[in-house]
N, CA, C and O atoms as CSV, one atom per row, in Angstrom:
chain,resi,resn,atom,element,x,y,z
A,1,UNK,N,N,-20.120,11.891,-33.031
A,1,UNK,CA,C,-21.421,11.570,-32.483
A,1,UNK,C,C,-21.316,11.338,-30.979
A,1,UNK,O,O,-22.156,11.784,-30.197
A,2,UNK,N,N,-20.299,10.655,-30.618
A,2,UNK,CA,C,-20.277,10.827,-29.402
A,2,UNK,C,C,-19.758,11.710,-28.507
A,2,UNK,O,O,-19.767,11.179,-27.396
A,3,UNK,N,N,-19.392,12.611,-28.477
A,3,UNK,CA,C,-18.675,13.890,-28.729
A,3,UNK,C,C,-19.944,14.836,-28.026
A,3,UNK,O,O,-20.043,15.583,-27.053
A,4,UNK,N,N,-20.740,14.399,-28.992
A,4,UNK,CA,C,-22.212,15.545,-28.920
A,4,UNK,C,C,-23.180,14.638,-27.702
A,4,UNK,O,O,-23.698,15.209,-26.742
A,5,UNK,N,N,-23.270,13.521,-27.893
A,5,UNK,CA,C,-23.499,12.796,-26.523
A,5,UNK,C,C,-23.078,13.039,-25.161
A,5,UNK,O,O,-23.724,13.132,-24.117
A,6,UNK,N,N,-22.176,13.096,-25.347
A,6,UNK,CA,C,-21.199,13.569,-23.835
A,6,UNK,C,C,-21.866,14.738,-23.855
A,6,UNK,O,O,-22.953,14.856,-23.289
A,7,UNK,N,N,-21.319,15.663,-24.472
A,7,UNK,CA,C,-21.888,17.615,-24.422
A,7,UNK,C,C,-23.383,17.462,-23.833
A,7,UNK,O,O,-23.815,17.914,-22.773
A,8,UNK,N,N,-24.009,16.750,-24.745
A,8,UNK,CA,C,-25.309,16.976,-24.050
A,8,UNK,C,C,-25.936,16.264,-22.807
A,8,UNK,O,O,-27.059,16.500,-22.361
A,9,UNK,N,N,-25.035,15.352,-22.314
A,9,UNK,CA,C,-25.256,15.005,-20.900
A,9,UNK,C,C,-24.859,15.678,-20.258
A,9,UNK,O,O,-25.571,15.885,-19.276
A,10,UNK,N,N,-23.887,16.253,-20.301
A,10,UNK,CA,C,-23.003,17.031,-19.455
A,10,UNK,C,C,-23.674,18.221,-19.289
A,10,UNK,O,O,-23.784,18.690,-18.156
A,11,UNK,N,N,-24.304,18.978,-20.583
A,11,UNK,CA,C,-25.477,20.514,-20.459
A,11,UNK,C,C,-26.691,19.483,-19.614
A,11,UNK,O,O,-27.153,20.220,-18.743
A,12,UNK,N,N,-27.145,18.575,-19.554
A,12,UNK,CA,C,-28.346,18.314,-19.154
A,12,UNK,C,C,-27.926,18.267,-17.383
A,12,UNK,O,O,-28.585,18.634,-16.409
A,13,UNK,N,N,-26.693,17.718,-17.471
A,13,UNK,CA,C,-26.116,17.427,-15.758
A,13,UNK,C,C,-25.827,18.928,-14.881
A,13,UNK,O,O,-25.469,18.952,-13.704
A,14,UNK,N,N,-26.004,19.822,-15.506
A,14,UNK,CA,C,-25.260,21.426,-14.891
A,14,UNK,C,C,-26.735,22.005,-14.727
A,14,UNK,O,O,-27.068,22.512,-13.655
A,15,UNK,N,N,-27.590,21.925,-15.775
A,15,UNK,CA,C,-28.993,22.517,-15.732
A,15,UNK,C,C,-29.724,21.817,-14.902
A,15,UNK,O,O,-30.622,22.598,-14.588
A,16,UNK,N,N,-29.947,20.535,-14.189
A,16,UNK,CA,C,-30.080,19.955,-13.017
A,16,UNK,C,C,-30.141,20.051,-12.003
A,16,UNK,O,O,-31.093,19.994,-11.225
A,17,UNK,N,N,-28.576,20.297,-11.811
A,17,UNK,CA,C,-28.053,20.345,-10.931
A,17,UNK,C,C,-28.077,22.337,-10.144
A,17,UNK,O,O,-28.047,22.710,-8.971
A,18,UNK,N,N,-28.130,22.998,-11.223
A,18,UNK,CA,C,-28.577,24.661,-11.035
A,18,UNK,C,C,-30.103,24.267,-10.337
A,18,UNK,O,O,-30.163,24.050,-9.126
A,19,UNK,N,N,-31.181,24.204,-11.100
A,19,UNK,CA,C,-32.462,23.639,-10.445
A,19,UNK,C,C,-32.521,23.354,-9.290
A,19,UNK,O,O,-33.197,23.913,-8.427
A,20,UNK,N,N,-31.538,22.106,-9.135
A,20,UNK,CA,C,-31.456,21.569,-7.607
A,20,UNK,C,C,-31.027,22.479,-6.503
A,20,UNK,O,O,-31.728,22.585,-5.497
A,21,UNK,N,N,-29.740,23.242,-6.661
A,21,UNK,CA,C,-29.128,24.109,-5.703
A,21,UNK,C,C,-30.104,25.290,-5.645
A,21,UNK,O,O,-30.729,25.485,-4.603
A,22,UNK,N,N,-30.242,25.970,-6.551
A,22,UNK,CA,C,-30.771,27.633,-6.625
A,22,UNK,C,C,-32.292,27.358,-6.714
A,22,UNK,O,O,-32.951,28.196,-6.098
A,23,UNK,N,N,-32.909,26.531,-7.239
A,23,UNK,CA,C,-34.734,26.497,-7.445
A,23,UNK,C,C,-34.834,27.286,-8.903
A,23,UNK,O,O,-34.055,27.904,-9.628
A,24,UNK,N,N,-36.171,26.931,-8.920
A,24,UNK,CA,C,-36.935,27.312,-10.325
A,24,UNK,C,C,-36.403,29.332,-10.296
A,24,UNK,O,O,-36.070,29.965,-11.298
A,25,UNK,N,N,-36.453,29.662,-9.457
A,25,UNK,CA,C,-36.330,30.987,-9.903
A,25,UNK,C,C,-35.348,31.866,-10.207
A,25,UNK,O,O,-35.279,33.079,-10.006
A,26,UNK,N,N,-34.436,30.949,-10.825
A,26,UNK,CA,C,-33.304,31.059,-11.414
A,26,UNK,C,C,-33.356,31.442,-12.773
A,26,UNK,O,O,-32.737,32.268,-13.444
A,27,UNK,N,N,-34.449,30.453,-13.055
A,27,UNK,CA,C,-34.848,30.069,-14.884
A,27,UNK,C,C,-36.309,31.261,-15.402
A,27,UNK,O,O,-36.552,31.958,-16.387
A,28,UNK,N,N,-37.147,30.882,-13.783
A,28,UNK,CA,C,-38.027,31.672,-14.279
A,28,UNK,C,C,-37.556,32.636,-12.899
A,28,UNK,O,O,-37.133,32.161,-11.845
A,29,UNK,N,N,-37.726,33.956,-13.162
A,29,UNK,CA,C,-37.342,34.745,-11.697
A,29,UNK,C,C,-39.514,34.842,-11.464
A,29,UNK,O,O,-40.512,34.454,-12.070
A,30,UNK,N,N,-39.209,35.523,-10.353
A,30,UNK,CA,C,-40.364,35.916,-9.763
A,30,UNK,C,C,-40.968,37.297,-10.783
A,30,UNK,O,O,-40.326,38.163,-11.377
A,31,UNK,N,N,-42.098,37.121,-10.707
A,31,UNK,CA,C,-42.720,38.363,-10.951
A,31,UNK,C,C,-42.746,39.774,-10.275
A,31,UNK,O,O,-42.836,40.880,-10.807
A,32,UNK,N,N,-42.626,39.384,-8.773
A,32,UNK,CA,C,-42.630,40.232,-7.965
A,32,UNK,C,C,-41.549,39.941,-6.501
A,32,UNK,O,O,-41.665,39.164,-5.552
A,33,UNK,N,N,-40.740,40.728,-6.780
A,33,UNK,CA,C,-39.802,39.849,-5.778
A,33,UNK,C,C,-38.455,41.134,-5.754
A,33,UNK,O,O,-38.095,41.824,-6.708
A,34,UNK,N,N,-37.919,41.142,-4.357
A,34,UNK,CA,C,-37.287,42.562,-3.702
A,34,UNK,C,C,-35.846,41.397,-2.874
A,34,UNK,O,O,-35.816,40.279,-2.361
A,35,UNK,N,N,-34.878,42.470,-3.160
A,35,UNK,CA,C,-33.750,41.944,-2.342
A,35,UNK,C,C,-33.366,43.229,-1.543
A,35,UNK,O,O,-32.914,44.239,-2.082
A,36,UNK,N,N,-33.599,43.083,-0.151
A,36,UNK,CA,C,-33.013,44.017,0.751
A,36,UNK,C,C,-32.003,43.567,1.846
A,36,UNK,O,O,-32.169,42.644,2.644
A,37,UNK,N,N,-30.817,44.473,1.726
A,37,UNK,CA,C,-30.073,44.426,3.058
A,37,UNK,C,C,-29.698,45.411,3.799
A,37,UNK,O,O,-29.042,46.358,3.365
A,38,UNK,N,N,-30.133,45.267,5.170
A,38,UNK,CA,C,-29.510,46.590,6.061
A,38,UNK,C,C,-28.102,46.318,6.552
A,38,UNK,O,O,-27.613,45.229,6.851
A,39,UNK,N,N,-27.444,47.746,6.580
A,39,UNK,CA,C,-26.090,47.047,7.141
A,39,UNK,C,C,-25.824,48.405,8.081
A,39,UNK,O,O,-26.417,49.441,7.782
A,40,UNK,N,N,-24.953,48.374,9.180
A,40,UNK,CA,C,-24.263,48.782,10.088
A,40,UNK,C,C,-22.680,48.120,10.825
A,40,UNK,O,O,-22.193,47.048,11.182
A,41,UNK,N,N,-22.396,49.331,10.756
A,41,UNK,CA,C,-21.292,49.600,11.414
A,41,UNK,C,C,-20.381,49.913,12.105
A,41,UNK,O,O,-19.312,50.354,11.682
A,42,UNK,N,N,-20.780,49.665,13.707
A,42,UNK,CA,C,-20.789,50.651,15.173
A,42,UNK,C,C,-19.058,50.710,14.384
A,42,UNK,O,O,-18.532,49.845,13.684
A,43,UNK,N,N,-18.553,51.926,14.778
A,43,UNK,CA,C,-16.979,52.493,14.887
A,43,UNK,C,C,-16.987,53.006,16.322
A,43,UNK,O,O,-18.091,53.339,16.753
A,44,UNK,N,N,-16.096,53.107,17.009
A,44,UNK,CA,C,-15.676,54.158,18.314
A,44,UNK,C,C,-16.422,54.978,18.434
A,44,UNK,O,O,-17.203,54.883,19.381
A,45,UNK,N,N,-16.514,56.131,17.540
A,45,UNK,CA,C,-16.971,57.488,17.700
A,45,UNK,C,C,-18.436,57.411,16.961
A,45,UNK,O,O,-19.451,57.929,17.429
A,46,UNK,N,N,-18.369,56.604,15.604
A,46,UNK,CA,C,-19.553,56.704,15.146
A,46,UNK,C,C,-20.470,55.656,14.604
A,46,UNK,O,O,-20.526,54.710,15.389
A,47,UNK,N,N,-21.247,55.481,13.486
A,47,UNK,CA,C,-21.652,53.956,13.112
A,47,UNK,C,C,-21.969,54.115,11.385
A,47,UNK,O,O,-22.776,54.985,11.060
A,48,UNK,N,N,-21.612,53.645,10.784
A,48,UNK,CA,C,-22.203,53.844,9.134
A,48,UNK,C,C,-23.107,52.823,9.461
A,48,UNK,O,O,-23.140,51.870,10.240
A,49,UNK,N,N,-24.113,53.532,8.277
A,49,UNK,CA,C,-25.303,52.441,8.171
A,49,UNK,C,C,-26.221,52.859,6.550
A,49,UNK,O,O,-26.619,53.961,6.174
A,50,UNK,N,N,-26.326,51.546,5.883
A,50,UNK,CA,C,-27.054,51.608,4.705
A,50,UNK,C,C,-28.249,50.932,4.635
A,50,UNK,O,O,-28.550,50.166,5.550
A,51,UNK,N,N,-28.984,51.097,3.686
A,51,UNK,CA,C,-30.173,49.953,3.297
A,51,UNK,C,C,-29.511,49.829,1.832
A,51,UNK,O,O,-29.086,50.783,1.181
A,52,UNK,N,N,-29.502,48.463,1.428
A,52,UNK,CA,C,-29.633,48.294,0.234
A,52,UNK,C,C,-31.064,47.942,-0.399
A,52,UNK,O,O,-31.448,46.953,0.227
A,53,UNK,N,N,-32.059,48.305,-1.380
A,53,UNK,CA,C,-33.009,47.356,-1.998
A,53,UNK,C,C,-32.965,47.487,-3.764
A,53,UNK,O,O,-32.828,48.413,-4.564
A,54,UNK,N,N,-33.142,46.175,-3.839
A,54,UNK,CA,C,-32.860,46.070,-5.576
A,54,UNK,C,C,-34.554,45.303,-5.744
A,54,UNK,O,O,-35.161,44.724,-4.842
A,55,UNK,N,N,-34.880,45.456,-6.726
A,55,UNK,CA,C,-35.923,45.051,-7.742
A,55,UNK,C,C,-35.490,43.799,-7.647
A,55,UNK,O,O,-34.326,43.859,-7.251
A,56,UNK,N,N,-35.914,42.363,-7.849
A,56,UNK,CA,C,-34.697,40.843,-8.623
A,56,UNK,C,C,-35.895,40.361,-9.309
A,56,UNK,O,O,-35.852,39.413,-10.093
A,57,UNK,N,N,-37.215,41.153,-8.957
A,57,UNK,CA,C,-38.231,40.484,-9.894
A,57,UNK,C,C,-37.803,40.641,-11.242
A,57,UNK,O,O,-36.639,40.831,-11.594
A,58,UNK,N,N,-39.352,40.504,-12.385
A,58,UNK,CA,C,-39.037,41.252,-13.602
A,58,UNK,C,C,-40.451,42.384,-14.019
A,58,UNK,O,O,-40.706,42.741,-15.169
A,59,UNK,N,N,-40.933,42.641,-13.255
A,59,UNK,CA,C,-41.908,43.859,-13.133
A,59,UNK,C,C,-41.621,44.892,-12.292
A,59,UNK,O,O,-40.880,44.854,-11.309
A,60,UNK,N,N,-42.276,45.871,-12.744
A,60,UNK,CA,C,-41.669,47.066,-11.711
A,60,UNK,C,C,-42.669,47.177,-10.460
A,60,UNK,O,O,-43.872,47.065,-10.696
A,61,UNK,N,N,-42.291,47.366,-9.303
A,61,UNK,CA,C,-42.981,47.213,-7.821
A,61,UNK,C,C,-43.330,49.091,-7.826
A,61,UNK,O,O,-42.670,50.008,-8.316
A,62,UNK,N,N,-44.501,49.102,-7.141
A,62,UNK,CA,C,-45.085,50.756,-7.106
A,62,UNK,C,C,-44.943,50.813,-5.401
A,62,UNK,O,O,-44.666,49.883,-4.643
A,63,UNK,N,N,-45.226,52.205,-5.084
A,63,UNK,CA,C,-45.302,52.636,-3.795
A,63,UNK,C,C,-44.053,51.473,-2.757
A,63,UNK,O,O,-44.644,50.594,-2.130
A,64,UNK,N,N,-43.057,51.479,-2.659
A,64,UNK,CA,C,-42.634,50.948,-1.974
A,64,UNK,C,C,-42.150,51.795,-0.818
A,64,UNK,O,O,-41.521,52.843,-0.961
A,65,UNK,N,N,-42.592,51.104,0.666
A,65,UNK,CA,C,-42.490,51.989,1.912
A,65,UNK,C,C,-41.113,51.203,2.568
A,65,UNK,O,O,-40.972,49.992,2.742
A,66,UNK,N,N,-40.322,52.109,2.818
A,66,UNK,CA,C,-39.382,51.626,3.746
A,66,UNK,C,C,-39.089,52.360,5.174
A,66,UNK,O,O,-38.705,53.520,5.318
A,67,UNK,N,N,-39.415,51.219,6.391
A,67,UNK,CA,C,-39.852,51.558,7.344
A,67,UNK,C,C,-38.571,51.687,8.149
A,67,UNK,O,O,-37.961,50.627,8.292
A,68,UNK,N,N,-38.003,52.839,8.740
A,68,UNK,CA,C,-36.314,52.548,9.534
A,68,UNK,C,C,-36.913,52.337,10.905
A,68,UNK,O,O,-36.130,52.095,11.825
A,69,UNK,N,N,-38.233,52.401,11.156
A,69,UNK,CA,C,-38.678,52.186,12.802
A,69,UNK,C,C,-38.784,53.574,12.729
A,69,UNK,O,O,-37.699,54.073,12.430
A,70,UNK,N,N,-39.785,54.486,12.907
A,70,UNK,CA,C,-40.172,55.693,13.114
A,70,UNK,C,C,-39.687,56.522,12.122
A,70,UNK,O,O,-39.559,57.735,12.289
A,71,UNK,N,N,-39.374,55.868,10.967
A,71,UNK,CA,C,-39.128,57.205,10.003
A,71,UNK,C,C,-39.315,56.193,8.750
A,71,UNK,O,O,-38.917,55.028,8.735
A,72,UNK,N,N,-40.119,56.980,7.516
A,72,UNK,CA,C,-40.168,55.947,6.304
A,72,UNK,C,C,-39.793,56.791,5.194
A,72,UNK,O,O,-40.131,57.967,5.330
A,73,UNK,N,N,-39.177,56.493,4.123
A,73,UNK,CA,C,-38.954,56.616,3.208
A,73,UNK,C,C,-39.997,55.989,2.327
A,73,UNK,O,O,-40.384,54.908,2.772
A,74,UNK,N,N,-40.838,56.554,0.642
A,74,UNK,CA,C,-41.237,56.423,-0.215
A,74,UNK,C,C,-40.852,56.051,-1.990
A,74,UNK,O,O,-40.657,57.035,-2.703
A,75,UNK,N,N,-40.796,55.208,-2.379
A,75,UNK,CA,C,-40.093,54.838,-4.019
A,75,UNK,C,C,-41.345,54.726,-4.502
A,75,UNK,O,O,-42.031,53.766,-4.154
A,76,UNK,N,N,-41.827,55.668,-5.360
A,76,UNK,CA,C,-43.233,55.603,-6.490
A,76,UNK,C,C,-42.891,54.327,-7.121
A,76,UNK,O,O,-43.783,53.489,-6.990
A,77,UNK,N,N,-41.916,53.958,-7.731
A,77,UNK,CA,C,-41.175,53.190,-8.601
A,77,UNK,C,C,-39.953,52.199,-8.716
A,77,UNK,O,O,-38.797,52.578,-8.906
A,78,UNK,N,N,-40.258,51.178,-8.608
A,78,UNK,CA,C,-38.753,50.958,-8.359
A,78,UNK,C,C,-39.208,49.845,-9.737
A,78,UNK,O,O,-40.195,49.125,-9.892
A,79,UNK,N,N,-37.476,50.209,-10.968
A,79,UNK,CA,C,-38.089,49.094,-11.658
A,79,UNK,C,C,-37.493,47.977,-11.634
A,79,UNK,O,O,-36.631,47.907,-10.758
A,80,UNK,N,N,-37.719,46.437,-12.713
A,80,UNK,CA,C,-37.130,45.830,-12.845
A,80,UNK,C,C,-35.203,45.323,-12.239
A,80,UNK,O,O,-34.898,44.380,-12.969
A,81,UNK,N,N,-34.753,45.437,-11.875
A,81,UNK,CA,C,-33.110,45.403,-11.656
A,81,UNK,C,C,-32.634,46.336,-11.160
A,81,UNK,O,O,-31.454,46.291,-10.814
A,82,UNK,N,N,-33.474,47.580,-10.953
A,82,UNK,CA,C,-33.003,48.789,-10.286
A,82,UNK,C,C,-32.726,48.386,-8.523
A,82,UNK,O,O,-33.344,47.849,-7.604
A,83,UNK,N,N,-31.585,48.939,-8.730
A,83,UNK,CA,C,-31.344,48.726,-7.089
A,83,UNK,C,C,-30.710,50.144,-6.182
A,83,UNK,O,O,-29.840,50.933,-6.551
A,84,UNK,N,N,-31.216,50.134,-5.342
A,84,UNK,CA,C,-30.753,51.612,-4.547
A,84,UNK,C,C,-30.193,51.939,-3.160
A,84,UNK,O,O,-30.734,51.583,-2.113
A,85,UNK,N,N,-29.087,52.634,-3.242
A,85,UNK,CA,C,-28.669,52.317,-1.953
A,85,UNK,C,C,-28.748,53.693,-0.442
A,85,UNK,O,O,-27.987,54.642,-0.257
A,86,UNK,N,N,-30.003,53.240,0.408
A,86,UNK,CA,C,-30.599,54.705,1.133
A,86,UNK,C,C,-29.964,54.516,2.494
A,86,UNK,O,O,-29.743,53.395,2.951
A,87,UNK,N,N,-29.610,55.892,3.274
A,87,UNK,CA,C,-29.192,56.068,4.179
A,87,UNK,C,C,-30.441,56.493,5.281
A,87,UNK,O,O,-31.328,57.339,5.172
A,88,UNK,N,N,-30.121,55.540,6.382
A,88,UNK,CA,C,-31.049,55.377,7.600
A,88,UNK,C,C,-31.247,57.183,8.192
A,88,UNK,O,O,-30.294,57.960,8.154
A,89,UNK,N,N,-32.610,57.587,8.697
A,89,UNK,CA,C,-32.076,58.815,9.189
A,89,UNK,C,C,-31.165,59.303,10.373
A,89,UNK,O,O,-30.469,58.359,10.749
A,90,UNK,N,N,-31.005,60.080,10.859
A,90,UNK,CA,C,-29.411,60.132,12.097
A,90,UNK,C,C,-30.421,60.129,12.894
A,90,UNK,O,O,-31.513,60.637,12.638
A,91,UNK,N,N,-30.043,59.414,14.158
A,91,UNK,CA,C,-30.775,59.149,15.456
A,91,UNK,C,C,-31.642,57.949,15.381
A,91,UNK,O,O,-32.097,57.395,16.382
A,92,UNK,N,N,-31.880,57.524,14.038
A,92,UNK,CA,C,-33.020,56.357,14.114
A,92,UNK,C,C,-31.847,55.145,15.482
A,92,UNK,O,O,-30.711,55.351,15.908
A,93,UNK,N,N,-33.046,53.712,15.822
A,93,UNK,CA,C,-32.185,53.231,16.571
A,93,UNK,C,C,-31.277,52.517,15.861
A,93,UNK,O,O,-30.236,52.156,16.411
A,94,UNK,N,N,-31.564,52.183,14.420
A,94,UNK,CA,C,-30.818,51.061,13.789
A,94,UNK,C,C,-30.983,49.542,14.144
A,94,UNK,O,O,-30.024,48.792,14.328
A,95,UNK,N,N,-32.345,49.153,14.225
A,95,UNK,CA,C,-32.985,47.772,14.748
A,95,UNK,C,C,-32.698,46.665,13.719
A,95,UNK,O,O,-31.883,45.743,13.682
A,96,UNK,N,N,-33.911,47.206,12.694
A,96,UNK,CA,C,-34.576,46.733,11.846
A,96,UNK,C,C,-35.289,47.706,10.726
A,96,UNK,O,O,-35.659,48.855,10.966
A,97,UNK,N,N,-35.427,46.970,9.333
A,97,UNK,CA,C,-36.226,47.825,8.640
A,97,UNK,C,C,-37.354,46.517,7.725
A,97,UNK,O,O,-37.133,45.400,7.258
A,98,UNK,N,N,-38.799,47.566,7.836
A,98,UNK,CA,C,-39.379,46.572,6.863
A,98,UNK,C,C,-39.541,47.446,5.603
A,98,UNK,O,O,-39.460,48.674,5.625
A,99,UNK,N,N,-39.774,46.713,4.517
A,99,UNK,CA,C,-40.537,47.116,3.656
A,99,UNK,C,C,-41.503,46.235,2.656
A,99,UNK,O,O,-41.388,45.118,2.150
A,100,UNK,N,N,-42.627,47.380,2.604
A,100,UNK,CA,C,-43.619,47.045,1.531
A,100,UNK,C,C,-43.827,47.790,0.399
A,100,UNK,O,O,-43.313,48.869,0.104
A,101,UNK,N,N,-44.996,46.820,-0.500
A,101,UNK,CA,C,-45.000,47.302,-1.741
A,101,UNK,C,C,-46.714,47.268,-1.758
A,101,UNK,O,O,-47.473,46.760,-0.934
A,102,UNK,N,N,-46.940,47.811,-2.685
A,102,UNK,CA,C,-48.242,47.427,-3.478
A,102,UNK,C,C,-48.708,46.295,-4.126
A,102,UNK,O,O,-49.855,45.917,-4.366
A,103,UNK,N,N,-47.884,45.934,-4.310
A,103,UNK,CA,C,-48.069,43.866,-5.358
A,103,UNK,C,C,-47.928,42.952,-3.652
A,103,UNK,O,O,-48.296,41.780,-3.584
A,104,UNK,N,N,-47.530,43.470,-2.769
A,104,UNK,CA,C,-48.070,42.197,-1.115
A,104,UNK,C,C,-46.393,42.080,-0.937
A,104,UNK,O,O,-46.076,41.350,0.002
A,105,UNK,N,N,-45.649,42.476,-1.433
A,105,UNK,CA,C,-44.338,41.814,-0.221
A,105,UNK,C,C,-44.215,42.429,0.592
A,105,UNK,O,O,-44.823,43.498,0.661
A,106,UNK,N,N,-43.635,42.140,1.253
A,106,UNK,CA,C,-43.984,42.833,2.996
A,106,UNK,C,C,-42.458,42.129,3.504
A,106,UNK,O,O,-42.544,40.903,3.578
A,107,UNK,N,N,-41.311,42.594,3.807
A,107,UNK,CA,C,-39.966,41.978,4.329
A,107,UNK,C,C,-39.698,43.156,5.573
A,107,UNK,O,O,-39.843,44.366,5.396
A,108,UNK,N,N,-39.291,42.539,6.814
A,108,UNK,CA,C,-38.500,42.539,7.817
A,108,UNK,C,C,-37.179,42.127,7.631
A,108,UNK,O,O,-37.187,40.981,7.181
A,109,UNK,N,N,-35.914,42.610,7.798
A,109,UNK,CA,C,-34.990,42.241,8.081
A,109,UNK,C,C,-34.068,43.343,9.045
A,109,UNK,O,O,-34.240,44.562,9.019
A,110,UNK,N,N,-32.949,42.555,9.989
A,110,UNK,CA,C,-32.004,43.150,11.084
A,110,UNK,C,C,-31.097,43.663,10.519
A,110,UNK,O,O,-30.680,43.186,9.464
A,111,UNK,N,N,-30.727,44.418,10.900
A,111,UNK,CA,C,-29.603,45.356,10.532
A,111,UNK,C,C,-28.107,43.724,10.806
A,111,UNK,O,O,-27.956,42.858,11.668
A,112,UNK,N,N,-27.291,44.141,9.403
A,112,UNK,CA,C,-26.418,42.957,9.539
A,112,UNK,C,C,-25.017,43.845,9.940
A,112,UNK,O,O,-24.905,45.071,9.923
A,113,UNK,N,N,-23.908,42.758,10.334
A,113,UNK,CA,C,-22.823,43.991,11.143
A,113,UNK,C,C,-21.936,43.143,10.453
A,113,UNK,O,O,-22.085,41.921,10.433
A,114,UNK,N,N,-20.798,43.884,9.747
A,114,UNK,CA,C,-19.541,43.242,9.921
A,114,UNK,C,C,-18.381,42.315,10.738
A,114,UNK,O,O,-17.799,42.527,11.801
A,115,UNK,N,N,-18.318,41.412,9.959
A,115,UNK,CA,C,-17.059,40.455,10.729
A,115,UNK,C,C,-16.065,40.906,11.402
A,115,UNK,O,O,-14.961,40.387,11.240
A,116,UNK,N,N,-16.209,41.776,12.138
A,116,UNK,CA,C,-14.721,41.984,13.004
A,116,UNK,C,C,-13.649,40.987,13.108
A,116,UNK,O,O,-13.723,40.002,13.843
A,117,UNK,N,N,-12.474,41.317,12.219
A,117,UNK,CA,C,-11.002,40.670,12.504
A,117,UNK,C,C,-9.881,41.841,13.513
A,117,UNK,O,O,-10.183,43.018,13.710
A,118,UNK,N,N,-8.733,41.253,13.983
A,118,UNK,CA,C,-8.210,41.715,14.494
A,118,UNK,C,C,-7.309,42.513,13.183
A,118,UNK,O,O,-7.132,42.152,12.019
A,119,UNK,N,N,-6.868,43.671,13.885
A,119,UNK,CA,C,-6.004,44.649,12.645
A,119,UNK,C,C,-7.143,45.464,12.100
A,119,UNK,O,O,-6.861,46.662,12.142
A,120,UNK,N,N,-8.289,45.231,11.621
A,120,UNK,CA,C,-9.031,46.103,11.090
A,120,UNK,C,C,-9.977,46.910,11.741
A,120,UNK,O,O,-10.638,46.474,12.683
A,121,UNK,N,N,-10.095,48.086,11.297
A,121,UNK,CA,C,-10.556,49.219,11.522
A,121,UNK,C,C,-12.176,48.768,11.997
A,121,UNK,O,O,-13.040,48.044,11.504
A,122,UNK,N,N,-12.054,49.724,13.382
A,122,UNK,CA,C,-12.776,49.244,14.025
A,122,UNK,C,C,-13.189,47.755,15.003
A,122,UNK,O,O,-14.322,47.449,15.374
A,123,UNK,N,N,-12.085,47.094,15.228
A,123,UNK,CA,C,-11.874,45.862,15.854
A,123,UNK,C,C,-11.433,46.292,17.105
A,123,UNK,O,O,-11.135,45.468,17.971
């Protein structure tokens, strides 16, 4: 009996404490809700560069526009957990990208760059 006491303080102390750190939308996710990251990679000669965007809602988002700054890309569909990974067009400047949807999210974010250490490629 006490055994099961402990256990269940201990499940009540972790589920809390998740709540506290991460928020409700852990338990319940969003209905409508997009995770994007741009990334770049100046090299010497050249630069890689991606967009990542994933779905993290649990409905599927329609018409989603992704804006590279003078050039956009179109997703009729993007569903649930689907996540996709698109290449910027050549010459864009590599600023920023927004994107929208049809359900109202609307995200801006900067192109993010790697940690340069010494020894590695491109340092």
């Amino acid at each position: 009996m006490k055994i099961g006491l402990i256990a269940a303080g201990a499940s009540g102390v972790v589920i809390i404490s998740v709540i506290m750190i991460f928020g409700t939308h852990v338990i319940y996710p969003a209905k409508y809700d997009l995770y994007l990251d741009p990334f770049k990679d100046p090299q010497d000669l050249f630069t890689t560069a991606r967009v990542t965007i994933q779905n993290t809602g649990n409905a599927p988002l329609t018409n989603v526009i992704i804006d590279y700054g003078g050039y956009t890309d179109k997703i009729l569909l993007l569903k649930p957990g689907q996540k996709l990974i698109l290449s910027p067009p050549t010459g864009n400047k590599l600023e920023q990208v927004t994107v929208t949807t049809d359900e109202g999210i609307s995200m801006t974010m900067p192109y993010r760059l790697p940690i340069k250490m010494p020894g590695m490629m491109g340092s």
